[in-house]
C-alpha positions as CSV (number, residue, x, y, z in Angstrom):
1,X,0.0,0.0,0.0
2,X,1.2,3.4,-0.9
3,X,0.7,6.0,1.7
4,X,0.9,9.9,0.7
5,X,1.9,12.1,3.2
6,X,-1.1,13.5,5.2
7,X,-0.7,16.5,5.9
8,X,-18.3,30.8,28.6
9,X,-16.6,27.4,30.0
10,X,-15.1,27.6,33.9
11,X,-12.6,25.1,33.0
12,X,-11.9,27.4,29.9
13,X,-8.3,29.5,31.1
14,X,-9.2,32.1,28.2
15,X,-10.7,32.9,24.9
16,X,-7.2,33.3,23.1
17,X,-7.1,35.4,20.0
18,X,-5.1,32.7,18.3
19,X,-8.1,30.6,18.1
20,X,-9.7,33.8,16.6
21,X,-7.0,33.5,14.0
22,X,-7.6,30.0,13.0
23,X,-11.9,30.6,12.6
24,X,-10.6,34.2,10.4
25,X,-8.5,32.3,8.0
26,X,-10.9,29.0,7.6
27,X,-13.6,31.6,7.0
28,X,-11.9,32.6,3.6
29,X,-10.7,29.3,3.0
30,X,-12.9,26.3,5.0
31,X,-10.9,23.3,5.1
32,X,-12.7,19.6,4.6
33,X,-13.0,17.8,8.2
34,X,-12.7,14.1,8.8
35,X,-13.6,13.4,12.4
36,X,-12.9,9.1,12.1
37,X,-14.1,7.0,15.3
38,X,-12.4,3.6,15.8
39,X,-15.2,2.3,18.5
40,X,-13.8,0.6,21.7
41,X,-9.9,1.3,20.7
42,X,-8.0,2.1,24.1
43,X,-4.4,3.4,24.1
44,X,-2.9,-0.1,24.7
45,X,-4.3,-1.3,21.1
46,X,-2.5,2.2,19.5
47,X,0.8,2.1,18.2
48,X,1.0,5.8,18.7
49,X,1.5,5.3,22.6
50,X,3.6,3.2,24.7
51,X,0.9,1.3,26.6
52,X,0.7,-2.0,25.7
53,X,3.2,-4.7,24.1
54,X,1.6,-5.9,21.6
55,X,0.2,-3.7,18.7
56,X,-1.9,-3.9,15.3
57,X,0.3,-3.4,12.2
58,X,-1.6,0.1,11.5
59,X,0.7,2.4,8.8
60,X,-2.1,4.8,8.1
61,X,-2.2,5.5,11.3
62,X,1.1,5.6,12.1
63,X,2.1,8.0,8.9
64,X,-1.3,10.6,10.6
65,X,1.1,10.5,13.7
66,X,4.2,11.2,12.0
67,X,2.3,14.1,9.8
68,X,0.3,15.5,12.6
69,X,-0.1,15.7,16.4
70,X,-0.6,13.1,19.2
71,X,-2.5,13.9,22.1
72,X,-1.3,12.4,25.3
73,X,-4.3,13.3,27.7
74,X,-7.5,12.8,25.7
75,X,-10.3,11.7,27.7
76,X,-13.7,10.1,26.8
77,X,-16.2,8.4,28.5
78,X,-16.2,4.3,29.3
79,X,-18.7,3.6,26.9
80,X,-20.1,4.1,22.7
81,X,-23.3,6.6,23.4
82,X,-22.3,8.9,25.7
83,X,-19.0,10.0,24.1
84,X,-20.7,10.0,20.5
85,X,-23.2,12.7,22.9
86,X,-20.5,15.0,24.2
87,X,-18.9,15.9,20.7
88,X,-22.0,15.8,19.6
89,X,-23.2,18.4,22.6
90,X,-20.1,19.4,23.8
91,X,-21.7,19.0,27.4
92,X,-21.2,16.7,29.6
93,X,-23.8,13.5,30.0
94,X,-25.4,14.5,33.2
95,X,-26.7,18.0,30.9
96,X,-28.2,15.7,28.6
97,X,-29.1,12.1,30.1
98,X,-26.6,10.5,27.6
99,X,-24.5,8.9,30.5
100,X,-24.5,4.9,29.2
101,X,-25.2,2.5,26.5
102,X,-28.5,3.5,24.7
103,X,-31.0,0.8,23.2
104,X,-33.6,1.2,21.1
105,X,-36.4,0.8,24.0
106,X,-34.2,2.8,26.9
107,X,-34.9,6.4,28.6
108,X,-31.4,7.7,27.7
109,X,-31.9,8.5,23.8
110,X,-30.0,11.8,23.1
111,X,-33.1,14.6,23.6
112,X,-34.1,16.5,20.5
113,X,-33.7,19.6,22.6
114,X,-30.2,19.0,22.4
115,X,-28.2,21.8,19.5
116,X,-25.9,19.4,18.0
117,X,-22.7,19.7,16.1
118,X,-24.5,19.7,12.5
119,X,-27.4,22.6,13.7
120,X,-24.5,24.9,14.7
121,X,-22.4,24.6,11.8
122,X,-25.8,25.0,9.5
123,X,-26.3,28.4,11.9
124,X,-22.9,29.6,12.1
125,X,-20.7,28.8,9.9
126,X,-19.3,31.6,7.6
127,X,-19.6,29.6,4.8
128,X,-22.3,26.4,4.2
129,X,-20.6,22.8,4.6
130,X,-22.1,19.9,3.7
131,X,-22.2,17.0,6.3
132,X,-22.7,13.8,7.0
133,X,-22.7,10.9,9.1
134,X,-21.7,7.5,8.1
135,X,-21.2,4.6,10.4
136,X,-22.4,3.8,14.1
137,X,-25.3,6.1,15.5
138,X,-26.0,4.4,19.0
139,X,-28.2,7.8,20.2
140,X,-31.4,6.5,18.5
141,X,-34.3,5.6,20.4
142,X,-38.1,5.0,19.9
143,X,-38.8,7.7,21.8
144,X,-36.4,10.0,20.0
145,X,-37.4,9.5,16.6
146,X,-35.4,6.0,16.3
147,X,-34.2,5.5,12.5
148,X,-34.7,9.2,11.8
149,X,-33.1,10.4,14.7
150,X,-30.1,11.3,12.8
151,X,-31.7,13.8,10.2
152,X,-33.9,15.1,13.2
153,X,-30.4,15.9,14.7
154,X,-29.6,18.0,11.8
155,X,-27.5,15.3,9.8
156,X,-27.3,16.3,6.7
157,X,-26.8,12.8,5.3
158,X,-26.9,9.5,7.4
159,X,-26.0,6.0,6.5
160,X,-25.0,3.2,8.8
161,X,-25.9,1.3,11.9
162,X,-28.4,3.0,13.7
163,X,-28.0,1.1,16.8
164,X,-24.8,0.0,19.0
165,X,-23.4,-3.1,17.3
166,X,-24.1,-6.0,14.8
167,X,-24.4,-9.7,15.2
168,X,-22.0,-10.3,11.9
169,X,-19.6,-7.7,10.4
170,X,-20.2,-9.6,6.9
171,X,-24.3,-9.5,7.0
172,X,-25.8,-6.1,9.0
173,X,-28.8,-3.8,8.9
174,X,-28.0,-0.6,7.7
175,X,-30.1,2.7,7.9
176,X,-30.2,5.3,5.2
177,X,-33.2,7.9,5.3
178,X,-35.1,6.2,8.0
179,X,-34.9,2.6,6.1
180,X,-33.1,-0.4,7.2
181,X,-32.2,-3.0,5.4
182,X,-29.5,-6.1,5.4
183,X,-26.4,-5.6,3.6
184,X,-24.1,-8.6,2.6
185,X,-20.8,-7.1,2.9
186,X,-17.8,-6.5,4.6
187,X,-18.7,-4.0,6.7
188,X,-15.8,-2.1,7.2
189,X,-15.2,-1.4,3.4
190,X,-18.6,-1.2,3.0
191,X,-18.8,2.2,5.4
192,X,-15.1,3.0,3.2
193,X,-17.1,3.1,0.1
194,X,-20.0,5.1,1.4
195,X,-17.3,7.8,2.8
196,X,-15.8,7.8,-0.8
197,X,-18.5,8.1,-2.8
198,X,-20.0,10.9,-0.3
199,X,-17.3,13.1,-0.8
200,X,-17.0,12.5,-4.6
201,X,-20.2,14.2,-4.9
202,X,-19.7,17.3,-2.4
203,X,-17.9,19.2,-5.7
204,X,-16.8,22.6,-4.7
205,X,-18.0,22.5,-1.6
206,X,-16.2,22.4,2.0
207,X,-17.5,19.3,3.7
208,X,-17.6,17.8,7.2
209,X,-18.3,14.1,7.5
210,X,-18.3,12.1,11.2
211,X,-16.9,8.7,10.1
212,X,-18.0,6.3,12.7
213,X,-16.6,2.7,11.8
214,X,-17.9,-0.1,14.2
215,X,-14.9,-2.1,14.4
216,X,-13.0,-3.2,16.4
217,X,-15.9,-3.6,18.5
218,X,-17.6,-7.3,19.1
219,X,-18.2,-9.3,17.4
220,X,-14.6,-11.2,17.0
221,X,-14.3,-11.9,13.5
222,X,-11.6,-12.6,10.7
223,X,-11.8,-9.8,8.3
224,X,-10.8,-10.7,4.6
225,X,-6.9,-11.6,3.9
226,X,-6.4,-8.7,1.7
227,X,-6.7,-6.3,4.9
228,X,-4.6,-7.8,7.8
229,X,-0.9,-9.4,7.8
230,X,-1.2,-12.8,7.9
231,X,-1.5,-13.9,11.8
232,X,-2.3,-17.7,10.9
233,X,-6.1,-16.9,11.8
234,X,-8.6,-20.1,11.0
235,X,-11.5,-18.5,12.0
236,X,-13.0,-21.7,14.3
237,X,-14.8,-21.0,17.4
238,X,-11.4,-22.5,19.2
239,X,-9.5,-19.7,17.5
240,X,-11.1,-17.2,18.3
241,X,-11.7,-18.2,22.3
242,X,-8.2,-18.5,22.8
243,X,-6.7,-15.8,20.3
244,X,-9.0,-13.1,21.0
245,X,-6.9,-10.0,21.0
246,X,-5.2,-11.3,17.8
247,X,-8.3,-11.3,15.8
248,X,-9.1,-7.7,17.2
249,X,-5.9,-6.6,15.9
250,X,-6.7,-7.9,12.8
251,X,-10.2,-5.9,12.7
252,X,-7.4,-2.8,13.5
253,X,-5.4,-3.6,10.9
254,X,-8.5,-4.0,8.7
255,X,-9.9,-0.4,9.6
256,X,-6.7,1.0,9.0
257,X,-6.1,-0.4,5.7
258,X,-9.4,0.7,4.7
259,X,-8.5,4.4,6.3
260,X,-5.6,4.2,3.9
261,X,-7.7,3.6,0.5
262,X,-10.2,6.5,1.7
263,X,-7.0,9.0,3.0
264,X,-5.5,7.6,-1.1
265,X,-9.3,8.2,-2.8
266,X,-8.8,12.1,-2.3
267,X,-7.3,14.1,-5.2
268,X,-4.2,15.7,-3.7
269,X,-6.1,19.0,-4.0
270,X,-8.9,18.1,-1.5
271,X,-5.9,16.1,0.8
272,X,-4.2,19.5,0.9
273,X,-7.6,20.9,2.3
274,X,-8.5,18.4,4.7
275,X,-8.2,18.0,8.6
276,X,-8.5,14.7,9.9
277,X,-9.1,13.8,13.6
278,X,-8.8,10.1,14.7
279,X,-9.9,8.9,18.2
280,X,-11.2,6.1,20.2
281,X,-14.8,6.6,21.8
282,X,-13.4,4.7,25.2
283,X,-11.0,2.3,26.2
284,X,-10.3,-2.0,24.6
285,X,-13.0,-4.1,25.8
286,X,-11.9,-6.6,28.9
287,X,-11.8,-9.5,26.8
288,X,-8.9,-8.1,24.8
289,X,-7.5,-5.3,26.9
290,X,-3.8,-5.3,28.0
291,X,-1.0,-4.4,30.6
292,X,-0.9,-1.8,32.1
293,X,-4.6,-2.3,31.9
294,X,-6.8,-4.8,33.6
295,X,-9.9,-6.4,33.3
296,X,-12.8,-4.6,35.1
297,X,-10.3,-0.9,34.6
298,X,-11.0,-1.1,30.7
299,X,-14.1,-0.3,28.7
300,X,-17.0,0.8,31.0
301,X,-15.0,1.4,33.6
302,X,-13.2,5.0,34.7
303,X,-10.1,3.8,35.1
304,X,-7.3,5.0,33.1
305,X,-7.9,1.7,30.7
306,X,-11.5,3.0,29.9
307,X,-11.3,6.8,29.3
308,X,-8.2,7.5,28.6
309,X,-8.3,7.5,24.6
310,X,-6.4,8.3,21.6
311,X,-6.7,11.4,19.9
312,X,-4.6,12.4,16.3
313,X,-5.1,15.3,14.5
314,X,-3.4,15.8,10.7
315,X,-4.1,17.9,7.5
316,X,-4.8,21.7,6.9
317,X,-4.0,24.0,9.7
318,X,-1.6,21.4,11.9
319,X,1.7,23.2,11.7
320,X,3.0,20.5,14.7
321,X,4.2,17.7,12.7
322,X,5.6,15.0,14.3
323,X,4.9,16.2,17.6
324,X,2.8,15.2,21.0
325,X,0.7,17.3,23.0
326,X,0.0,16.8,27.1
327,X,-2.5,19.0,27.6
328,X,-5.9,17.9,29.1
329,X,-8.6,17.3,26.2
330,X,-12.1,16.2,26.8
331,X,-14.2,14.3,23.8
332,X,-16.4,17.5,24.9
333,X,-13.7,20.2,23.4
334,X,-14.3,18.2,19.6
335,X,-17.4,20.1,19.5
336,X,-15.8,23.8,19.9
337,X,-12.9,22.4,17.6
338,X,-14.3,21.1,14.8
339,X,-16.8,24.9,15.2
340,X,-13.4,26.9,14.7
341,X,-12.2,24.7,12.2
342,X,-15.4,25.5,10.3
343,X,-14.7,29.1,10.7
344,X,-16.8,30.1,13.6
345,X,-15.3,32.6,15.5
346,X,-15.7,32.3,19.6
347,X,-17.4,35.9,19.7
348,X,-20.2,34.6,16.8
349,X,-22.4,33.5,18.8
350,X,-23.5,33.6,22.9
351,X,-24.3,29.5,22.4
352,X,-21.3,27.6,22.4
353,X,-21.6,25.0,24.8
354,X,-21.2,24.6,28.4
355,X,-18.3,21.9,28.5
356,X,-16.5,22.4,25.1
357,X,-13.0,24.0,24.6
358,X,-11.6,24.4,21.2
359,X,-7.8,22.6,20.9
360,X,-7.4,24.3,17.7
361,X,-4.7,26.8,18.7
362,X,-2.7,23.9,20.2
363,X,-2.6,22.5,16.3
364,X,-0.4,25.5,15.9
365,X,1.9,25.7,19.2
366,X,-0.4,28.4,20.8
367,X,-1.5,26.7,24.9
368,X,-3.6,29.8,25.9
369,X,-7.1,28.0,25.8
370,X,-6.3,25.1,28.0
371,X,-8.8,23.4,30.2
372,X,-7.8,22.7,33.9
373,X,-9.7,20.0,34.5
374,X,-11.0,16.3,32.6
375,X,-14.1,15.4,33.4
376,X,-15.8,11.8,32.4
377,X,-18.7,10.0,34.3
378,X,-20.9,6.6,34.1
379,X,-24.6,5.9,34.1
380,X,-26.5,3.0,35.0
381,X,-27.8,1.0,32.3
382,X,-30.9,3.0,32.8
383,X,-29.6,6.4,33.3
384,X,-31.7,9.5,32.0
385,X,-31.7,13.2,31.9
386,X,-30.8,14.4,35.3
387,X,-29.7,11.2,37.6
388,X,-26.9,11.2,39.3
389,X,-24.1,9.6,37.5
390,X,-23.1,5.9,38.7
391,X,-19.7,6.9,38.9
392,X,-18.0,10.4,38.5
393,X,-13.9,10.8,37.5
394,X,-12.1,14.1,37.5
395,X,-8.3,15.1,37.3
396,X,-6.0,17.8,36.4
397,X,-2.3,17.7,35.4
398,X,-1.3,15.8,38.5
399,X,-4.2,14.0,40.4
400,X,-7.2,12.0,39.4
401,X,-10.5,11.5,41.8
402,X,-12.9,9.2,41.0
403,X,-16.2,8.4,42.9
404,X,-18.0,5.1,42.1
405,X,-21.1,3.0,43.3
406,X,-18.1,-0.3,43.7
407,X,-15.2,1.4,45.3
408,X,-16.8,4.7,47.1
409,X,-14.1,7.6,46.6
410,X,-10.3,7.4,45.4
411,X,-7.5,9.9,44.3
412,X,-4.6,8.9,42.5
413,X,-1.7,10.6,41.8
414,X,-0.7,10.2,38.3
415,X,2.1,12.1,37.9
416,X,3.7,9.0,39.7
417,X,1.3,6.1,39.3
418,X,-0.1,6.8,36.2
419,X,-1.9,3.1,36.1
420,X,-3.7,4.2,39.1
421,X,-2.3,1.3,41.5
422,X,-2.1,2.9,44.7
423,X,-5.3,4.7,46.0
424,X,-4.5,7.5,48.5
425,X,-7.5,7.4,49.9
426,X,-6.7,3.9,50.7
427,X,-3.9,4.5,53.2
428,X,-5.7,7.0,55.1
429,X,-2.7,9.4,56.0
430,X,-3.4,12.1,53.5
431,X,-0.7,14.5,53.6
432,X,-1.3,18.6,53.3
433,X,-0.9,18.4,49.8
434,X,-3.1,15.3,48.8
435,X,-5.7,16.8,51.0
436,X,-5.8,19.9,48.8
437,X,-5.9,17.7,46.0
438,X,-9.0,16.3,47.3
439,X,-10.6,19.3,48.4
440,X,-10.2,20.9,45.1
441,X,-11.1,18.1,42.8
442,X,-14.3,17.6,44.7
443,X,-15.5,20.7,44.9
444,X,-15.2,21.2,41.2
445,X,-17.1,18.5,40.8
446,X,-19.8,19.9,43.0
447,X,-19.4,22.7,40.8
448,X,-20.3,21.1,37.5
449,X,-23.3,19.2,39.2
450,X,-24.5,22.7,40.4
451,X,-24.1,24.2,37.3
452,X,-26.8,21.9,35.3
């Protein structure tokens, strides 16, 4: 394969004018925006980071690290729906009920009331873009408006799996204008060719599209040989039991191959004009997670193993090539981001959203708009609009608090246990300093929670 290269908030330090900059010059000239989501892809299954022994063979991936920037502290939530509703949002779950795994019959659907992403840019932006979602949905309910829930959101175009996964990567439903039907297909190339046709047709025009692929998420599966190196895979029931994370590299390596052949698809003029973000919506399921993780501190858990995500930004406008980033990002700030990459300037418009700060100066060196604080919490499987959150996690550059319905309250100290092994709390012979670490974390917690 032949790669080209790829070129109102408390939290919220400032509104810097460098960020004022970026929205001015992609004003006159909008760039194209990929936002692509690998779903359940923790940092130990990235061979951007060091977490993690074994890794995927993943050179698209590896070429957008060498050609953009790596963020070191992006944080999501532990689970699919309630990340996909904070960039969505860009507020937190327990504004908008999304705090857990949606079904098609649960309370939690993402509310219609909510402004998303799509609405503001149709509002705001300088100039129109076209957009478009293709891939997983998972906010859908039948209460919500189910398969047209997207295009009630303001998508402009939707195509994909409506709800949170599929029984069969090679036979699954997909949704397009509030139809669903089985397709017999690969579905990972499948969702490549809808991406590549969808931006063949966009012309002239600047265009956002929210790439949401479902792998590597469950099922385990061998995808076809011309996608993955050759890991002696026989695809038998045995196999897979006992070779689990090797078959969910291979649906990495798949996705990446297929991210590739999109990233190769674009004439080098509309390469030149695009901005691609890459992330994982929450940490490697148990089943397939690694050291330093565990099982039960991976996906749907706050533990480092479950929120702590990867994050990659390339393309127009990233003058930090090559480079790594440490400061504190929430999936909330993709939101704001992916606004001033559109062109909206932060003084357009009194309704940006409660928990989103724009990153975009930090693609060019500037760390004025910082947040101080990550934030990430967990439902129950029945959580709605308003309910206190199962579990609540906080940090800032040093310490990490986390309050859940298992363990009651812990703080960690990350700067030197970074894997979260020794709870402070535990010992019960705080010192001055972890006490103010305590003090502070919770009460801006309290904070938030006031704030809705």
């Amino acid at each position: 394969m032949i790669l080209r290269p790829i070129f109102a908030n408390a939290i919220l330090t400032c509104v810097c004018l460098v960020a004022i900059a970026f929205s001015s010059e992609a004003a006159e000239n909008p760039p194209n925006i990929l936002l692509i989501i690998a779903d359940d892809m923790g940092l130990d299954a990235s061979p951007c980071y060091p977490e993690g022994a074994e890794k995927p063979a993943m050179p698209t991936l590896e070429q957008l690290c060498r050609d953009g920037l790596v963020f070191d502290n992006f944080y999501a939530t532990p689970v699919c729906s309630s990340t996909r509703a904070s960039i969505l949002t860009g507020r937190y779950g327990f504004r908008t009920g999304v705090g857990a795994a949606v079904g098609r019959n649960s309370p939690n659907g993402l509310p219609l009331s909510e402004t998303t992403l799509f609405q503001f840019l149709n509002r705001f932006a300088p100039q129109p873009y076209a957009h478009a979602v293709i891939g997983k949905w998972h906010l859908a309910t039948v209460d919500n408006g189910d398969a047209d829930h997207p295009s009630m959101a303001g998508v402009g175009y939707y195509s994909g799996v409506i709800s949170g996964t599929i029984d069969d990567y090679y036979l699954w439903p997909r949704t397009q204008d509030g139809e669903t039907a089985m397709v017999d297909g690969y579905i990972t190339s499948a969702l490549t060719d809808e991406a590549i046709a969808w931006i063949g047709d966009q012309e002239d025009r600047p265009w956002f599209l929210w790439l949401a692929h479902v792998a590597p998420h469950l099922p385990i599966h061998l995808p076809p040989e011309r996608l993955i190196e050759d890991r002696g895979l026989d695809a038998t029931p045995e196999d897979m039991q006992a070779r689990a994370r090797d078959y969910y590299f291979a649906s990495l390596e798949a996705l990446d191959t297929e991210i590739g052949r999109l990233l190769n698809s674009l004439p080098q003029p509309v390469l030149d004009n695009t901005v691609i973000l890459f992330l994982g919506d929450n940490g490697t399921p148990n089943r397939t997670v690694q050291s330093p993780y565990v099982r039960r501190r991976a996906k749907a858990s706050l533990y480092e193993g479950g929120i702590h995500v990867p994050l990659i930004v390339a393309g127009k406008g990233v003058t930090r090539h090559d480079q790594r980033e440490e400061a504190l990002v929430n999936s909330t700030d993709l939101f704001a981001t992916i606004a001033n990459l559109a062109g909206i300037q932060p003084d357009a418009t009194d309704r940006w959203p409660d928990d989103s700060v724009s990153f975009a100066p930090l693609l060019r060196s500037d760390p004025s708009a910082q947040r101080s604080f990550a934030y990430s919490e967990l439902f129950g499987s029945r959580g709605r609009r308003g309910q206190q959150a199962e579990g609540v996690a906080l940090r800032d550059d040093r310490w990490k608090y986390l309050e859940t319905a298992g363990e009651g309250e812990q703080l960690f100290d990350l700067a030197n246990d970074p894997y979260e092994q020794d709870d402070l709390l535990g010992s019960n012979q705080l010192t001055a300093e972890t006490r103010d670490a305590l003090d502070r974390l919770r009460n801006e917690i309290a904070r938030l929670h006031g704030s809705q």
